[in-house]
C-alpha positions as a Markdown table, in Angstrom:
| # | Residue | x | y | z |
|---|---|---|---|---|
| 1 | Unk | 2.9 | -4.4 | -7.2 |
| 2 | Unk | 3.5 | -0.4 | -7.1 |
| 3 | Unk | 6.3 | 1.1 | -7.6 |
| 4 | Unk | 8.1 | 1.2 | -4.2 |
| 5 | Unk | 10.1 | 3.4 | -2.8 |
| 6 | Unk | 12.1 | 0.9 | -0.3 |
| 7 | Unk | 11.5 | -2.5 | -0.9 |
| 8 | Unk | 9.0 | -4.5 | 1.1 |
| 9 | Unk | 10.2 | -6.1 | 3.9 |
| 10 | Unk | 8.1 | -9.8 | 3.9 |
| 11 | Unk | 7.4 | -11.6 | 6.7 |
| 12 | Unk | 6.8 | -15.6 | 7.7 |
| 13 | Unk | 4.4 | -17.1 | 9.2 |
| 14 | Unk | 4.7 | -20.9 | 10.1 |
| 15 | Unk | 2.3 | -23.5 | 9.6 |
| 16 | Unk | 0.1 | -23.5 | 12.0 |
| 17 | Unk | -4.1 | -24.8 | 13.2 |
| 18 | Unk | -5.7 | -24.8 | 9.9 |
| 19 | Unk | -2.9 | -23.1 | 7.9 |
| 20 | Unk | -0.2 | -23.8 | 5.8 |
| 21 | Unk | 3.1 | -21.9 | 5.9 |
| 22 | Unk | 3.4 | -19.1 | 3.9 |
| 23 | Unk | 5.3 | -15.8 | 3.3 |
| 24 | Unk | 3.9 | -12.3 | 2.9 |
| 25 | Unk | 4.7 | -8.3 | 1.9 |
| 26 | Unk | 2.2 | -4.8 | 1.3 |
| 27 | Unk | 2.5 | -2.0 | -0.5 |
| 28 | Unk | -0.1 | 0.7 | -1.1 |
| 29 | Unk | -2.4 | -1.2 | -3.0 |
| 30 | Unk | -1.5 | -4.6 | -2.1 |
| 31 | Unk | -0.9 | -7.7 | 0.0 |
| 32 | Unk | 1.2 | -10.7 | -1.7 |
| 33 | Unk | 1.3 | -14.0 | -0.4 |
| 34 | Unk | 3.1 | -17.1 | -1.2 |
| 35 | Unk | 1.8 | -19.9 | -0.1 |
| 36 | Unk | 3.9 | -23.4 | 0.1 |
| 37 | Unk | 2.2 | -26.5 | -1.8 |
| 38 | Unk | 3.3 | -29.7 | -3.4 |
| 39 | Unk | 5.6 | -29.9 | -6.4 |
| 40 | Unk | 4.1 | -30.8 | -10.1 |
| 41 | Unk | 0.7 | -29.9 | -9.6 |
| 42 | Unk | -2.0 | -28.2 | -12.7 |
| 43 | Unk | -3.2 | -24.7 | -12.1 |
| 44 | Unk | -6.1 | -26.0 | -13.9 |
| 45 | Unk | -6.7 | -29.4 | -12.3 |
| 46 | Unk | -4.7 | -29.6 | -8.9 |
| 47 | Unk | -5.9 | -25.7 | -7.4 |
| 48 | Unk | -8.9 | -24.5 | -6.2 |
| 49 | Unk | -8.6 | -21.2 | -4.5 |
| 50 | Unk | -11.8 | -18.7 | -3.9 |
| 51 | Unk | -11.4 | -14.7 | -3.1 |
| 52 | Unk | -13.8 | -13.0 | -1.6 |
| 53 | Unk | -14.1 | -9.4 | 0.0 |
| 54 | Unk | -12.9 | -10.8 | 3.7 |
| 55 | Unk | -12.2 | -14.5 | 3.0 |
| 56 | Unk | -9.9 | -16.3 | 1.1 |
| 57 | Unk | -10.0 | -20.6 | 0.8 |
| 58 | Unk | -7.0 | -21.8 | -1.3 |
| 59 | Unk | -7.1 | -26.1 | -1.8 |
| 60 | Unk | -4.3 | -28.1 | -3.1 |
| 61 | Unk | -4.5 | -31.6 | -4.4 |
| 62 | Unk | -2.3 | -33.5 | -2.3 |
| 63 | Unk | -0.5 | -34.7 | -4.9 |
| 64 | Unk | -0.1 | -34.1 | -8.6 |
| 65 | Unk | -1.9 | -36.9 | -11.3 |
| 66 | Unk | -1.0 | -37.4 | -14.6 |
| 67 | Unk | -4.7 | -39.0 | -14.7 |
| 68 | Unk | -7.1 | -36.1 | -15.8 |
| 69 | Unk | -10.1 | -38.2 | -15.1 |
| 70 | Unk | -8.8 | -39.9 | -12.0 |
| 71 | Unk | -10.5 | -38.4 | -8.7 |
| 72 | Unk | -8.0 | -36.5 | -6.6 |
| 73 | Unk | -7.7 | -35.8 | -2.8 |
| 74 | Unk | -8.0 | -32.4 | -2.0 |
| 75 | Unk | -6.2 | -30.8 | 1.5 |
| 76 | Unk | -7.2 | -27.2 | 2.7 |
| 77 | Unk | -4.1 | -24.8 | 2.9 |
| 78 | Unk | -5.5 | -21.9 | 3.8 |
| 79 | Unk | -9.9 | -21.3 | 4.8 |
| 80 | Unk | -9.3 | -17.9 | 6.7 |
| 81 | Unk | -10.7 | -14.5 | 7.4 |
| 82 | Unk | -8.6 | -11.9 | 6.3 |
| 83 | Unk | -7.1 | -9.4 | 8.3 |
| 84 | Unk | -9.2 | -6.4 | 6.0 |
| 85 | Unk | -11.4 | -5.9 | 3.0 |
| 86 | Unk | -10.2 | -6.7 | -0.7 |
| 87 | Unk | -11.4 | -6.5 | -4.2 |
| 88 | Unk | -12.6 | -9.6 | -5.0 |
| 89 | Unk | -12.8 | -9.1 | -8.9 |
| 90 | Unk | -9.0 | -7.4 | -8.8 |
| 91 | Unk | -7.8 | -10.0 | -7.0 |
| 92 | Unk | -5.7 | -13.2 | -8.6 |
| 93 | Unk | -3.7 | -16.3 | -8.1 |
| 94 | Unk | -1.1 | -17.9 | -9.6 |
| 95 | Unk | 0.9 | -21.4 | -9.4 |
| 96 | Unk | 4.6 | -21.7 | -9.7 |
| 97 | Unk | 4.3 | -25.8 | -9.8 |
| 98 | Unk | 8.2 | -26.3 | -10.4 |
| 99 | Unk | 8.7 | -23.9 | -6.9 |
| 100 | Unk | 5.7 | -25.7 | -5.1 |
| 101 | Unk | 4.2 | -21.9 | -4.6 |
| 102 | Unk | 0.6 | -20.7 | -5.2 |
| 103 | Unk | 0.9 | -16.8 | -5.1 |
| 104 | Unk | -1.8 | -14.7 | -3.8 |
| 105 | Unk | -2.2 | -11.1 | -5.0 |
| 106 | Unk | -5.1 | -9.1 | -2.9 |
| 107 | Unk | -6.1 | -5.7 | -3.7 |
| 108 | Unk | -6.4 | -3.8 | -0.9 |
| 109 | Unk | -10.0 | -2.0 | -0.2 |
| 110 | Unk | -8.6 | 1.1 | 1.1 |
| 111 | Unk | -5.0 | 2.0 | -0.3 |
| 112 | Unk | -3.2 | 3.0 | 2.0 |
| 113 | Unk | -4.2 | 0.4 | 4.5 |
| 114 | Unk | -1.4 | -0.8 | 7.0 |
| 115 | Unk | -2.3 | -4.4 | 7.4 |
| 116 | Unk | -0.3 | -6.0 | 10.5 |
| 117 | Unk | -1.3 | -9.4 | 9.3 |
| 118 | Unk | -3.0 | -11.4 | 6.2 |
| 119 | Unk | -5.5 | -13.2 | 7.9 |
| 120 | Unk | -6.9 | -13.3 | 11.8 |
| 121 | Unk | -5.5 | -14.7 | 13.9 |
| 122 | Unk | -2.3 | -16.0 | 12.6 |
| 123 | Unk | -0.2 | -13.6 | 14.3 |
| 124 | Unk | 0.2 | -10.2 | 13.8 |
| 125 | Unk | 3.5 | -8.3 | 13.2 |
| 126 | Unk | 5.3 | -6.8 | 16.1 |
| 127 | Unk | 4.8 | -3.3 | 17.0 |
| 128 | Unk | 8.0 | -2.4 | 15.5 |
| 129 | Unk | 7.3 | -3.9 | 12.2 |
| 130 | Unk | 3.8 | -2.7 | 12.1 |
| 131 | Unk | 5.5 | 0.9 | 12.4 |
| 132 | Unk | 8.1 | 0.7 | 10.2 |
| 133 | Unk | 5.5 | -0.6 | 7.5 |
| 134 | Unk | 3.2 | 2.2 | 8.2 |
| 135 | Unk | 5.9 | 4.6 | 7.6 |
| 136 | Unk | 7.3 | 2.9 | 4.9 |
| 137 | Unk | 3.6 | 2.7 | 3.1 |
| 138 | Unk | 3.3 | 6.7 | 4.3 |
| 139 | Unk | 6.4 | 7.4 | 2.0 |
| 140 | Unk | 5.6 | 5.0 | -1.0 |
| 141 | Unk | 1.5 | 7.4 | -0.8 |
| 142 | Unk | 3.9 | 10.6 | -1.2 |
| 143 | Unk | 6.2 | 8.9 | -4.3 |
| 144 | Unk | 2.8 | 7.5 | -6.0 |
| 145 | Unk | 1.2 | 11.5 | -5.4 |
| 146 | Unk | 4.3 | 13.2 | -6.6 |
| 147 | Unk | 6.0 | 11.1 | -9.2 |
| 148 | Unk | 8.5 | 13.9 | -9.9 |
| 149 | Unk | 10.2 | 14.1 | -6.2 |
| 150 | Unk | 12.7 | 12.4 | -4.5 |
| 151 | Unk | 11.4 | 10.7 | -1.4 |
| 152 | Unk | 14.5 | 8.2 | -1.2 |
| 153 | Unk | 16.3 | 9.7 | 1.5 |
| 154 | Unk | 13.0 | 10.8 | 3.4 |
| 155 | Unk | 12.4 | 9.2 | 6.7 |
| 156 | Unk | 8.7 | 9.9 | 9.1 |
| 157 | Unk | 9.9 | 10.8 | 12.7 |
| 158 | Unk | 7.7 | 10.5 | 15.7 |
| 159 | Unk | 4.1 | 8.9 | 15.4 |
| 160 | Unk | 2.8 | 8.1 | 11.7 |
| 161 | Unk | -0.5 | 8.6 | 10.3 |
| 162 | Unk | -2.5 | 6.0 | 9.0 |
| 163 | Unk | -1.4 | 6.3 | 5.2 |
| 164 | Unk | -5.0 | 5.2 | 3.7 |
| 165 | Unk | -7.0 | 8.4 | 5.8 |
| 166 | Unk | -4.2 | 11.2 | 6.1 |
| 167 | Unk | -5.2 | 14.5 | 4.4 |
| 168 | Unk | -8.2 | 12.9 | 3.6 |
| 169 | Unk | -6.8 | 9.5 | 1.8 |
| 170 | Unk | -6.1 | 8.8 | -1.0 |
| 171 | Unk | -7.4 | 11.0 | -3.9 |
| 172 | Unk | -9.0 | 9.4 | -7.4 |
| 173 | Unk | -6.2 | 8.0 | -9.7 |
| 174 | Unk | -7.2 | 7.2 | -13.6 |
């Protein structure tokens, strides 16, 4: 992820119709999610997950086989809209198969973006959250524009402007 200037703050969501459970943070150009699945499995054999601009499907097999030829049972974690656009092609997933975790890293369409959930409806962060990480995302734009200031002790008062359109967004990085 970015560099940050305060660290993320992640946030739960329970299992729920459809869903598994899974845990989730933003910055600037990012969404991470970690999503809870069976011990021992194969990135290559066990995990089928599929990114696309305002989707994401992520399949587990229900149990990890030694058998590479034996026919698994497949259970749907996640088969879910997502709360905004990504980049499909910047997009990847990883498995931690000792942890039972398959991590999600989205690329966020329009940096900047304050998203107050990963998928629809799943819940979105409270009001309070949603501001602080809208602030928090407001400050991380200014560190990211002006690598050679301190923004550490900086705090936004008052309403916050959407990070991703104020002064005109985000300008072109190389």
């Amino acid at each position: 992820m970015a560099e940050q200037l305060a660290p993320t703050t992640s946030f739960e969501v329970g299992s729920g119709e459809g869903h598994a459970a899974y845990t989730w943070n933003q910055n600037v150009e990012e969404v991470a999610v970690e999503v809870d699945c069976p011990t021992g499995l194969s990135a290559k054999r066990d995990v089928r997950c599929t990114i696309g601009s305002g989707r994401v499907k992520l399949e587990t097999a229900s149990a990890p086989s030694d058998d590479k030829a034996a026919a698994r049972s497949f259970i749907t974690l996640l088969d879910h809209d997502l709360f905004a656009l990504v980049k499909p092609d910047e997009c990847f997933w990883t498995l931690d198969s000792k942890r039972g975790i398959v991590s999600l890293t989205l690329q966020k369409l329009r940096e900047g973006e304050s998203w107050a959930g990963v998928f629809k409806g799943h819940g979105d962060i409270s009001d309070v959250d949603r501001d602080a990480e809208q602030k928090r995302l407001l400050l991380e734009r200014f560190q990211l524009e002006h690598p050679g200031f301190d923004f550490s002790g900086a705090e936004v008062n008052g309403s916050c402007p959407d990070a991703s359109t104020f002064l005109g967004g985000f300008p072109a990085r190389g």
